[in-house]
C-alpha positions as CSV (number, residue, x, y, z in Angstrom):
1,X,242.8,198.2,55.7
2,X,244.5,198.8,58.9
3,X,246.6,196.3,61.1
4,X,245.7,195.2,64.6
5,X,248.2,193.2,67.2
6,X,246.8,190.7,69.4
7,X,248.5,190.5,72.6
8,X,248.9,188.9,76.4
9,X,248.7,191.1,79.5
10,X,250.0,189.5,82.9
11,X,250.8,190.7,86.6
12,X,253.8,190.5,88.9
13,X,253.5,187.0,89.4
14,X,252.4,185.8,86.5
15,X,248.8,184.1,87.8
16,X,246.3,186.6,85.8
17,X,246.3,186.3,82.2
18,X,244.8,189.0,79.8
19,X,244.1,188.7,76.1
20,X,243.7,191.7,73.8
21,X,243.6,193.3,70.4
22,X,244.3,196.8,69.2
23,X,245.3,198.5,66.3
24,X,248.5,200.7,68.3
25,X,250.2,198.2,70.5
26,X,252.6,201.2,71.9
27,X,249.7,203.6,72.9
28,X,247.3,200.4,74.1
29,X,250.1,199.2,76.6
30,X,251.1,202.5,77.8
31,X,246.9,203.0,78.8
32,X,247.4,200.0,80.8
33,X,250.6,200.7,82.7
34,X,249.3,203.9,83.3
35,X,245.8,203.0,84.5
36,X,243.4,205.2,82.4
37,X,240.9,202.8,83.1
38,X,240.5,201.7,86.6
39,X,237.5,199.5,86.4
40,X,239.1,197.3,83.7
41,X,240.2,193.5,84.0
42,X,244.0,194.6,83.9
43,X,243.8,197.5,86.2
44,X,241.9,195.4,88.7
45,X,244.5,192.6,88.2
46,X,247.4,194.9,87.9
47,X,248.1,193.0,84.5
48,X,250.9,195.4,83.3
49,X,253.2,193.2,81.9
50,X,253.4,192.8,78.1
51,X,254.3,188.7,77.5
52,X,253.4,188.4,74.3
53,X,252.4,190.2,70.8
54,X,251.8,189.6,67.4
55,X,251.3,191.4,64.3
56,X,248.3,191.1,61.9
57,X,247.7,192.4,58.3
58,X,244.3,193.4,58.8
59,X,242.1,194.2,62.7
60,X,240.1,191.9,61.5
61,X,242.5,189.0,61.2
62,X,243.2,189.9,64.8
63,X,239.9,190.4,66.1
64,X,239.8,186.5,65.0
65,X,242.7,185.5,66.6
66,X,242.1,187.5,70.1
67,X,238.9,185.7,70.1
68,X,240.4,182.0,69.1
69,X,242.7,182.7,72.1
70,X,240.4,183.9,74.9
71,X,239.0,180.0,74.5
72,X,242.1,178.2,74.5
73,X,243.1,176.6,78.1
74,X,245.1,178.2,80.4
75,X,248.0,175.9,79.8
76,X,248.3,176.5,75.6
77,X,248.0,180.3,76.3
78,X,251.6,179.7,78.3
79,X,253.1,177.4,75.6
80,X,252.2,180.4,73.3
81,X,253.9,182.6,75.6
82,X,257.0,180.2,76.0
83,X,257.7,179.8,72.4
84,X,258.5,183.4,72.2
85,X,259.1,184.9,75.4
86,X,260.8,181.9,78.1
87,X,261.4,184.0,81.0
88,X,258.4,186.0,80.7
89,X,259.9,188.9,80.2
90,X,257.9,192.5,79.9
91,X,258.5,192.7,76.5
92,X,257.9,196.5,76.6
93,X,260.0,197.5,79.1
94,X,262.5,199.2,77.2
95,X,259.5,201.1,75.1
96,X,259.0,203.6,77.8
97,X,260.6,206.3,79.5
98,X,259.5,206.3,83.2
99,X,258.3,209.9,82.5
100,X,255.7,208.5,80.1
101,X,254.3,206.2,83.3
102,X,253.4,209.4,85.3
């Protein structure tokens, strides 16, 4: 069975949050920087900052998790975030050449 990543999407300013699952994490967060899908939550947020990610064995494992997440108060969802990533950095900056952005 494949693996899937769960992961948190967040804008400039770090107000909007944006849980999500996938089973490519590179190829997901490049769709998002880039925009391919204007009428989506992060497009319409501009939620292109990757603050957190983690690996699961199976998609369906993180199917569960993404949904666990997307009920869990603001405030634990930034705790989560915290606990690996204190400065909120974009943790995929340094996946992308700004070519790939075009």
């Amino acid at each position: 069975m494949k693996g899937g990543f769960v992961y948190i999407m967040t804008n400039k300013h770090n107000t909007t949050l944006y849980t999500g699952v996938t089973s490519n994490l590179t190829k997901r967060i490049l769709q998002h920087k880039k925009g391919e899908y204007p009428d989506s939550f992060t497009d319409q947020f501009l939620c292109h900052k990757l603050v957190w990610f983690e690996a699961y064995s199976s998609i369906t494992e993180a199917i569960d998790m993404e949904k666990r997440i997307k009920k869990w108060r603001r405030v634990w969802k930034e705790d989560l975030i915290r606990s690996k990533n204190p400065e909120w950095i974009d943790l995929s900056e340094s996946w992308y050449d700004r070519r790939d952005l075009e």
